[in-house]
C-alpha positions as CSV (number, residue, x, y, z in Angstrom):
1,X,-127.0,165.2,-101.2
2,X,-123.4,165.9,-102.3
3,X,-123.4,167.8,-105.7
4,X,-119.6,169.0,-107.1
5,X,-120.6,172.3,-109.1
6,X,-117.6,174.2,-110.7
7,X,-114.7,171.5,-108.6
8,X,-116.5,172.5,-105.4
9,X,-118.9,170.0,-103.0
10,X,-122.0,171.2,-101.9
11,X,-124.6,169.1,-99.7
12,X,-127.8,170.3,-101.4
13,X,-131.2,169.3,-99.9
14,X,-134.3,170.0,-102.3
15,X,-136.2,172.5,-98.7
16,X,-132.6,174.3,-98.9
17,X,-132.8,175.1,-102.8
18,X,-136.6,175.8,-102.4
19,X,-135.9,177.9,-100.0
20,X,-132.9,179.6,-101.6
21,X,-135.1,180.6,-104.6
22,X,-138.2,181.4,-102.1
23,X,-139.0,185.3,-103.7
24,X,-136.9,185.3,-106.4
25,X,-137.8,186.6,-109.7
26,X,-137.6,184.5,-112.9
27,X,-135.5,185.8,-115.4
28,X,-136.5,185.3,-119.0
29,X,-135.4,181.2,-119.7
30,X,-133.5,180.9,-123.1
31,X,-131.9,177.4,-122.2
32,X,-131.9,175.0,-119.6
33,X,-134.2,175.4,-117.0
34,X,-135.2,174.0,-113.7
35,X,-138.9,173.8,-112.2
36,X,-138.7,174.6,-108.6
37,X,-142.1,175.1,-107.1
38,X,-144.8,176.6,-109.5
39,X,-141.8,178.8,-111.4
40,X,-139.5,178.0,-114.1
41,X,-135.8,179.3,-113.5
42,X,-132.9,179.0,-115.8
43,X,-130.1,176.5,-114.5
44,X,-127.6,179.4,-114.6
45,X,-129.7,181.6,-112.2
46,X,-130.4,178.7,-109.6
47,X,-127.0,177.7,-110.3
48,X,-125.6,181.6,-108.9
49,X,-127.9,181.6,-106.2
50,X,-127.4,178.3,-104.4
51,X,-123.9,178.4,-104.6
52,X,-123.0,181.7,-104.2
53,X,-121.0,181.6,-107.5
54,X,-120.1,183.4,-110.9
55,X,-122.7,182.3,-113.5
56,X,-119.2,181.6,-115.2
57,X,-117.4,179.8,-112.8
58,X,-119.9,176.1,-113.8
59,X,-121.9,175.0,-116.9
60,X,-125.4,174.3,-117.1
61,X,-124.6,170.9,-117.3
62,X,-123.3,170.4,-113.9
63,X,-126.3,172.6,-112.5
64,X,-128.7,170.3,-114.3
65,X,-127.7,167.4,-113.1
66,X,-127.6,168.1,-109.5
67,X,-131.1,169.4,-109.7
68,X,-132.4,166.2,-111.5
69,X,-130.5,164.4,-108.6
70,X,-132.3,166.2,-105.9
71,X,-135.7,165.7,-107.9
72,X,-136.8,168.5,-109.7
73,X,-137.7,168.9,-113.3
74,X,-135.5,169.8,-115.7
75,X,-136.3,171.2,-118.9
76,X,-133.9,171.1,-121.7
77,X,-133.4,174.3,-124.0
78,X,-135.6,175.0,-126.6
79,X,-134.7,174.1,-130.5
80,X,-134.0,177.3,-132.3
81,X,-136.8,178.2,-134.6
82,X,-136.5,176.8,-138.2
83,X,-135.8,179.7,-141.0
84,X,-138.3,180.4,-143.3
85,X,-136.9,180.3,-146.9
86,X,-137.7,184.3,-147.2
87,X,-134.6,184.7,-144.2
88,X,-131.7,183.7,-146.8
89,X,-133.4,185.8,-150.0
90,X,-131.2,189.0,-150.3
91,X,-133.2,191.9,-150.6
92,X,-136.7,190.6,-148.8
């Protein structure tokens, strides 16, 4: 399938990503992710690897939606964590 990531085509195929991201490590997800397999990547990670690109070079946004179009889950970033009322008392 023909994903444009960053103004550039790519023809994705769900076996190429799996195996792209075949014995790669997780990093630590603290936004989007992606489900690929049994593991839960970060878009941005997936993103560098299957392209071959700077992490800076396309948003989540684009990596997301070529990975929902190729089938896989896609997990949107967490909320932050609501503040206590103790957080905005000077002094505590």
């Amino acid at each position: 399938m023909r994903c444009i990531i960053a103004g550039y085509p790519f023809d994705l195929t769900p076996s190429e990503v799996e195996q792209a991201m075949a014995g790669v490590k997780p990093e630590p997800v603290t936004g989007e992710a992606v489900k690929i397999g049994r593991r839960t990547y970060p878009v941005k990670q997936v993103g560098a690897i299957v392209t071959r690109q700077d992490r800076r070079d396309f948003t989540a946004f684009e990596v997301t939606r070529a990975m929902k179009r190729l089938g896989f889950t896609c997990v949107p970033a967490p909320a932050p964590a609501p503040q206590s009322p103790a957080d905005e008392l000077p002094g505590w």
